[in-house]
N, C-alpha and C positions, 0 to 999 in steps of 0.2 A: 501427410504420409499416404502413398498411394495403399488403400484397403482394399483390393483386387489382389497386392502381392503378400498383404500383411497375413492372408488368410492361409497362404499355401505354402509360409516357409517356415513354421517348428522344427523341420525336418527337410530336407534335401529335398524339392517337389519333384513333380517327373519331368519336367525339364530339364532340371540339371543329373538325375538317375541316371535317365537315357544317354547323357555325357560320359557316365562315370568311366565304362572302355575306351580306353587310347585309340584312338584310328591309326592304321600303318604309317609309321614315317620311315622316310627313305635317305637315304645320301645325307646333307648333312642336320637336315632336320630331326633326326634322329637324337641329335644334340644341344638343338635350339631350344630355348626357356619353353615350358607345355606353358600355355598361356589357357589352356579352358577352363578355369575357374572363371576369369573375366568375362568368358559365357553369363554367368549369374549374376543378375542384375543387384542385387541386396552386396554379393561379394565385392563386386565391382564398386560400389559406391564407397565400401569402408578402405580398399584398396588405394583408392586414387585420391581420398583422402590423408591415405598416409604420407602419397606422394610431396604435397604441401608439408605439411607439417616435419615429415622427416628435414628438410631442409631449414623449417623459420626454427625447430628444438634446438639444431646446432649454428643457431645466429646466439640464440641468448646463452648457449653453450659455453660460445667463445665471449659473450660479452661481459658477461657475468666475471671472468677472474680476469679478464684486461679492466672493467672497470676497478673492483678491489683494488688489484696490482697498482692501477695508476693513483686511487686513493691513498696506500700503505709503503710503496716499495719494495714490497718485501712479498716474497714466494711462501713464506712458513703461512702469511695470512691466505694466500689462494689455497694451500692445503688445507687449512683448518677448516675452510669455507665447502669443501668439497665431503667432508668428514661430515660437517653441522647436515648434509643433504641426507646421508648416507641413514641416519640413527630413521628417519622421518617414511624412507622408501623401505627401511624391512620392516618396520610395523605394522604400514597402511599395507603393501602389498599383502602381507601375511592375512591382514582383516579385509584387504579387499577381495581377496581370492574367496571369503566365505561370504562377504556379502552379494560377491555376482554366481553361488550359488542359491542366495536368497529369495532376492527379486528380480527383474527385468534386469537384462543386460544392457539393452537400450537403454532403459531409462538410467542405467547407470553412469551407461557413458556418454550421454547429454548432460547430465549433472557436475562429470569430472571434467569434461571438456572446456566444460563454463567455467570451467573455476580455475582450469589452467589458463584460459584464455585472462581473466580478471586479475590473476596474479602476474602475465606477462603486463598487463594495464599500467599494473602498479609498479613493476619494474622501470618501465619508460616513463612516469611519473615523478620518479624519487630522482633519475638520470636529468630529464629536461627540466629541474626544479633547481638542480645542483645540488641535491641532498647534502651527499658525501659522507654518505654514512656505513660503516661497515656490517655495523651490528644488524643495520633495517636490510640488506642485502641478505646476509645469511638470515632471518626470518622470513625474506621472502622465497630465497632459496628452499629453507626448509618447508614451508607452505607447497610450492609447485614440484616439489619430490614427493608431499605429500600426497596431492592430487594423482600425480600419475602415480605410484602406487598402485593407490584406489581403480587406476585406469587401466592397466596395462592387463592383469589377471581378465577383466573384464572381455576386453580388444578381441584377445588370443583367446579365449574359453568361446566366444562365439562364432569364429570359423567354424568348427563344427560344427554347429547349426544352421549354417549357409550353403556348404558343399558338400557333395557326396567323399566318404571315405575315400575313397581309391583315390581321389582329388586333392587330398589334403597335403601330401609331398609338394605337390607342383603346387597348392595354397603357400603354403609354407616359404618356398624359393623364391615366389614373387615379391611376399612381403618383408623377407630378409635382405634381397636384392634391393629395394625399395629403401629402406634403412641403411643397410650398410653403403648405398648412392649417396644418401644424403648427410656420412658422417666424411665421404670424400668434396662433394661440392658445397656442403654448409660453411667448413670452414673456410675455406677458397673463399667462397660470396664474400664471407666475412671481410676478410681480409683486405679484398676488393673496395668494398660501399665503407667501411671506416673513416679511411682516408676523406672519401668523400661525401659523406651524409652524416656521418660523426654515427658516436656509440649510441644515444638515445631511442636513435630512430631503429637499429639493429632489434629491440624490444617490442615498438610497435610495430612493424613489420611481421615478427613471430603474431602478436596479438591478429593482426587481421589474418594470420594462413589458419589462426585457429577457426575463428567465422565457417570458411570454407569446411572444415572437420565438422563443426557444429552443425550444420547444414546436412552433408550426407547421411551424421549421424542419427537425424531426424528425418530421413527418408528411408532408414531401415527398416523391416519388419518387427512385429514385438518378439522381442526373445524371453518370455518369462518363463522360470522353471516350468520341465516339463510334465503334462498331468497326472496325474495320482502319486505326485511325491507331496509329504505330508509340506507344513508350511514349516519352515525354521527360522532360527534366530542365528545372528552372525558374532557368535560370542566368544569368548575362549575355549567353551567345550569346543562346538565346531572346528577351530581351530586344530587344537586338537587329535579330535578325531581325523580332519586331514593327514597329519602327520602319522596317524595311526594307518590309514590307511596305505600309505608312501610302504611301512615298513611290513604290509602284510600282501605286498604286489610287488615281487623281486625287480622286476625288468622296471617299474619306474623308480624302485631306488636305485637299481644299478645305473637308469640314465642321468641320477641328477648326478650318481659320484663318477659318471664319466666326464663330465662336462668340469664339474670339483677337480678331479685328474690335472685334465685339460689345461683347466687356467691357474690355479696357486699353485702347480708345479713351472710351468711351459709359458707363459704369458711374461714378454721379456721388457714390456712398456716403461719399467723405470729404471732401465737404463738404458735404453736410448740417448739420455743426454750425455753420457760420462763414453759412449762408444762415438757419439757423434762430433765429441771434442777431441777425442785421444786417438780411436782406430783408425774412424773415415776424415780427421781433420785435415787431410791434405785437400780433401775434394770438396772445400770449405764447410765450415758447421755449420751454418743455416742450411745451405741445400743439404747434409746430408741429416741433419734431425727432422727437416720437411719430410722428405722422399721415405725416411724410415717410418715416422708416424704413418704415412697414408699407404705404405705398402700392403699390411692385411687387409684394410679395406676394399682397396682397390682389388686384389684377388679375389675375396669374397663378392665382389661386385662381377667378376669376370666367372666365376663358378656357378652365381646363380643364371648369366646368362647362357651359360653351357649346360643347365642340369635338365635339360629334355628325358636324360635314360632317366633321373630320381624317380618318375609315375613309373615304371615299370620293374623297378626294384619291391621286390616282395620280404626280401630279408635286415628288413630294419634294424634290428639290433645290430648284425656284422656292417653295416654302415655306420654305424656310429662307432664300433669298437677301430675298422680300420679307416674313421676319419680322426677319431685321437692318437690311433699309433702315427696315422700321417704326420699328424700335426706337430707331435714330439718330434717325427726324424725330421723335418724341417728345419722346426726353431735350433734341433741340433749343429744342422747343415749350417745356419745364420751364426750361429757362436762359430763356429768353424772359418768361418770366410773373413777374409782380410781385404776381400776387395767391396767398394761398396757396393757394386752393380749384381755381382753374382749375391752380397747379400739380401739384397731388394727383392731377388728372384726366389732364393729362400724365402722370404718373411709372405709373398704374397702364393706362393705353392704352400705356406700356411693357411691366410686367408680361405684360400680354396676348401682344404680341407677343413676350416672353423665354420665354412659355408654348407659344407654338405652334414657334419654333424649337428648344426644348428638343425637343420631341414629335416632329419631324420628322429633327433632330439624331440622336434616338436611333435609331428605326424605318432612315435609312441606316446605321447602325454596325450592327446587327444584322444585317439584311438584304442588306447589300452585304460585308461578311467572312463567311469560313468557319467553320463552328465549334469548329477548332481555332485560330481566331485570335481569337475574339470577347471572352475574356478579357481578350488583351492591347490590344485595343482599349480596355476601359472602364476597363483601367489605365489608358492614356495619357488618355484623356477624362475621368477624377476629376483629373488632374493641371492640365489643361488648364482645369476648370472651376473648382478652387481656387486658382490662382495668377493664370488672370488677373484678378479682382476686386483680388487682393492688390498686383499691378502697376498696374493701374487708381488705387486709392490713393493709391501713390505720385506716379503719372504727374497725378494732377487734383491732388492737394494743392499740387505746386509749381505747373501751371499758375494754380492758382486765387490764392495768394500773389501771383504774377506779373500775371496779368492781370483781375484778380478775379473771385471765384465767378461767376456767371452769365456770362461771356464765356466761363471755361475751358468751364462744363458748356453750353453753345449752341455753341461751338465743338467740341467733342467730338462731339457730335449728327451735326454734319453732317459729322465725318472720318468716322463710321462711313458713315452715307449715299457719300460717294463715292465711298470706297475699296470698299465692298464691290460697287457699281456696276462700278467697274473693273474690281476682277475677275471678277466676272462674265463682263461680255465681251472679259475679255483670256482669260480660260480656260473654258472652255463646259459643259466636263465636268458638274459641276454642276448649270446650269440645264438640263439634256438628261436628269439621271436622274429614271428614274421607274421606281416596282415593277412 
């Protein structure tokens, strides 16, 4: 680790300070992604480590329930198998979020990195062995949900300590853009190297992008808690106390029940396949279950390359509030539409908007908790962000049986629009902060 940088980043040193003001942009750079966080060399390295990784998580993503599938036959086993991950990430996350208030965040995420990298080992193990085993899969499963968990609080609670405030939007955009890149080209690759390197290797592949994470993460500076906070334990009181804290700081509980809004109302993913057989099946099912899965992504891929004005937005809350009304009258628009191309265009002017809420979402959790509490923030906000899709599911699959697809997910649209309307102006907190 270079100790020349280790010394000067607890805190945003004065090279990246002197960044924090936006320089005048003109014409269309005005709109083009702020890229100066990658000014800071500590930022930079955790960044472009995501860039790998974001891609090899959704190799084993996809390989994970094509193998099961091809073991089982059967769809009920890839669900179960998704559910067994699910109990593993709100746990750890919840205790990871108080352990990377604990100790070293560094040292954190060298330790989880390792251990997701060793669990992807063992994946491609039990694969090039011919296991064939379902039970060893969902354990390993549950293991590398468990890891990142532990990881992910950690990740997110140390940009703050890399970049200046005013930076942390355009932090934000990079690393979501980065992600949501690699939840459109991972499974593409997939798809691609199956046919021809077979699934095994789809594991070890992820194993070595991890190396490269393990590497930057060991050229970061130390981030251990910062000084004259007492020493603590990462136990269920802290927990706890987190959650106590959430409900005594309005504007971060009103962003987690935006983002809650958001997705178990408005999030239309499981049904996709009953629109993609019955609505768009003229424009045959596979392409149109393709193109519908990767439409939010792809907007949120195209939003964060647009989001040059997020650094100079100062009113974070009405960001957030009119990136979940967006996002409702969208997914509204998409139940509406009967052709498939204008629906596309619906689902990824969602995107968009699930890009600029993520980005704003993030920069108040950062910026509105202390940073003995920002851990446990992005514990509860990994938690927050994986369960409610997974509720979402549930909540549109019976809707949609019931009242059929396009009613639930138009319906859906506009609860989110209302409700988050509502609270808006039943609780103000929110649309009033600004950094």
């Amino acid at each position: 680790m270079d100790t020349s940088e280790s010394s000067t980043r607890s805190d945003p040193s004065d090279e990246s300070t002197e960044l924090a003001a936006p320089p005048p942009r003109r014409g269309w750079r005005r709109w083009a992604m702020d890229t100066r966080p990658l000014r800071i060399p500590a930022y930079r390295r955790l960044w472009s480590s995501t860039i790998v990784t974001s891609v090899g998580s959704q190799l084993t993503a996809v390989a994970v329930p094509k193998q099961i599938f091809d073991i089982t036959g059967s769809s009920a086993w890839v669900g179960a198998a998704s559910l067994a991950g699910l109990l593993p990430l709100i746990v750890f996350a919840l205790w990871g979020g108080a352990v990377a208030d604990s100790m070293d965040r560094r040292k954190l995420l060298l330790i989880t990195n390792i251990g997701i990298g060793v669990t992807s080992l063992l994946f491609w193990l039990q694969a090039a062995t011919g296991m064939e085993s379902v039970a060893a899969l969902m354990v390993l499963l549950a293991m590398q949900q468990a890891f990142w968990g532990l990881n992910a609080p950690a990740r997110t609670a140390s940009i703050a300590r890399l970049v200046p405030e005013a930076q942390l939007p355009a932090a934000n955009a990079l690393g979501s853009t980065v992600m949501q890149t690699g939840q459109v080209v991972g499974p593409l690759l997939a798809g691609a190297l199956i046919p021809v390197i077979g699934l095994p290797e789809l594991y070890l592949i992820d194993a070595l992008a991890l190396c490269v994470t393990v590497w930057a993460v060991y050229r970061l500076p130390a981030l251990p808690p910062l000084a004259g906070g007492a020493a603590r334990r990462a136990g269920v009181r802290e927990i706890v106390e987190g959650f106590r804290y959430i409900s005594m700081h309005k504007v971060l509980l009103l962003s987690f029940l935006a983002d809650i809004i958001a997705m178990v109302l408005g999030m239309p993913r499981a049904l996709f396949p009953q629109l993609a057989a019955q609505t768009y099946g003229s424009y045959g099912e596979g392409l149109a279950l393709g193109v519908l899965f990767a439409a939010i992504p792809v907007g949120a891929v195209l939003g964060g390359l647009f989001s040059g004005t997020f650094s100079r937005a100062r009113r974070h809350g009405l960001m957030v509030i009119g990136a979940v009304v967006g996002w409702g009258a969208a997914v509204a628009g998409f139940g509406l539409s009967a052709n498939l191309w204008v629906a596309v265009a619906f689902l990824a002017a969602a995107g968009v908007a699930d890009m600029v809420s993520m980005v704003f979402r993030g920069a108040i959790l950062l910026s509105a908790a202390t940073d003995e509490m920002r851990g446990r923030m992005q514990g509860v906000f990994t938690v927050v962000v994986a369960g409610g899709p997974r509720l979402a599911d549930v909540l549109h699959g019976t809707a949609g049986s019931v009242f059929g697809p396009r009613a639930a997910v138009a319906g859906g649209g506009l609860l989110v629009v209302v409700v988050m309307l509502a609270l808006a102006a039943a609780v103000p907190a929110l649309r009033r902060y600004r950094v």
